[in-house]
C-alpha positions as CSV (number, residue, x, y, z in Angstrom):
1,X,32.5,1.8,24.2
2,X,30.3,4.3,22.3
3,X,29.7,1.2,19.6
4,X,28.7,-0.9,22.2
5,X,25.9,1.9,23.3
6,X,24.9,1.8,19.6
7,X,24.7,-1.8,19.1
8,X,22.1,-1.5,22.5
9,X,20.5,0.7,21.0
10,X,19.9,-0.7,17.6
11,X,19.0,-4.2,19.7
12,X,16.3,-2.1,20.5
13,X,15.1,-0.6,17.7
14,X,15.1,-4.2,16.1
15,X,12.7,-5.5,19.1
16,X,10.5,-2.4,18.5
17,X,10.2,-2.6,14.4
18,X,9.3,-6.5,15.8
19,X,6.4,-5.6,17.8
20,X,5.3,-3.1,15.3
21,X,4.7,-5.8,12.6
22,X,2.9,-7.7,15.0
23,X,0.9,-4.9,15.8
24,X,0.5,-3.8,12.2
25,X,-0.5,-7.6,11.6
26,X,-3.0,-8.2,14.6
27,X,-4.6,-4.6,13.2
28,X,-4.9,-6.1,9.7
29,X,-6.6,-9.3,10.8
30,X,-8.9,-7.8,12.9
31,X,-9.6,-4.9,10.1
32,X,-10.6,-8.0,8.1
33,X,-12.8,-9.5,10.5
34,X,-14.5,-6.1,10.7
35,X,-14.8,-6.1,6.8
36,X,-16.3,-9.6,6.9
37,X,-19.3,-8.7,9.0
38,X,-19.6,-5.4,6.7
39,X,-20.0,-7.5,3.8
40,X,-22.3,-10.0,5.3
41,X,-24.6,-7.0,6.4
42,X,-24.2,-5.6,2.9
43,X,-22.2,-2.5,4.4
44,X,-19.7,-0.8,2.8
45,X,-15.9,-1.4,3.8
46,X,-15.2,2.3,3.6
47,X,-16.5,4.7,5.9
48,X,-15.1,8.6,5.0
49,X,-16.5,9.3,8.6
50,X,-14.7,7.1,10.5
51,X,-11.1,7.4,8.6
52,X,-11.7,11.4,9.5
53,X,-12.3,10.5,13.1
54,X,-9.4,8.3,13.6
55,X,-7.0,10.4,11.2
56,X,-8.0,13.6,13.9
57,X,-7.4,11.2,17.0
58,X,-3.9,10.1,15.5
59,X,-3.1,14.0,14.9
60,X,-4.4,14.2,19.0
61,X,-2.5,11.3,20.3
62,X,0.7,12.2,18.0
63,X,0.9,15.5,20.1
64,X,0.1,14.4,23.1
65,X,3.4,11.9,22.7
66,X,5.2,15.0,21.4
67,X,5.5,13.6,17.6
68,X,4.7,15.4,14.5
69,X,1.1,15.0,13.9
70,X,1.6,15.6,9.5
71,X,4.2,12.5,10.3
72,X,1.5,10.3,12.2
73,X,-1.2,11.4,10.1
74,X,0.6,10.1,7.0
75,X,1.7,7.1,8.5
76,X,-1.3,5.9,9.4
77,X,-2.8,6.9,6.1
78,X,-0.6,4.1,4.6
79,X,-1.8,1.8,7.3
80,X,-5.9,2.4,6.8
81,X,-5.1,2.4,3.0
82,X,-3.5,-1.4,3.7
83,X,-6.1,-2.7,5.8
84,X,-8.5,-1.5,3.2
85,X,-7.1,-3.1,0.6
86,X,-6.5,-6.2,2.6
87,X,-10.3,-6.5,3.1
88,X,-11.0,-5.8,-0.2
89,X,-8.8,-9.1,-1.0
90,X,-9.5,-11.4,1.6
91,X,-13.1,-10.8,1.8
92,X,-14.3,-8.4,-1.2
93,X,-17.4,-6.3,-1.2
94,X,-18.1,-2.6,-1.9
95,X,-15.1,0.4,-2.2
């Protein structure tokens, strides 16, 4: 009985790390859409502003949903660090 509730709940934690990817995905393509239009207007791909405004709104939104913001924070330092270097590939231009 109690494996059956874990196998559920695994099912479910598969279907979540599934939507993630897609989400992480749909956030890198669109992050390199973004970093297209910088390059054609000679913009930089990096902006130290904006990673500090969403890093703070991550720390926000992570307590908000009761989560440790140092976890969130880091997590999505990977992700911006990603999508950077995804631009940076796909598309090139400035750091």
């Amino acid at each position: 009985m109690a494996d059956d509730k874990i196998e559920e709940l695994r099912r479910e934690i598969d279907e979540i790390n599934d939507i993630l990817l897609s989400l992480i995905a749909d956030r890198q393509e669109i992050s390199v859409a973004i970093g297209a239009i910088k390059v054609s207007r000679g913009l930089e791909l990096y902006s130290e502003e904006r990673e500090a405004e969403l890093l703070e709104k991550f720390r926000e939104d992570a307590l908000e949903r009761d989560l440790d913001p140092e976890y969130v924070e880091e997590l999505m330092r990977v992700v911006l660090e990603h999508s950077r270097a995804a631009q940076r590939r796909i598309v090139g231009g400035g750091s």
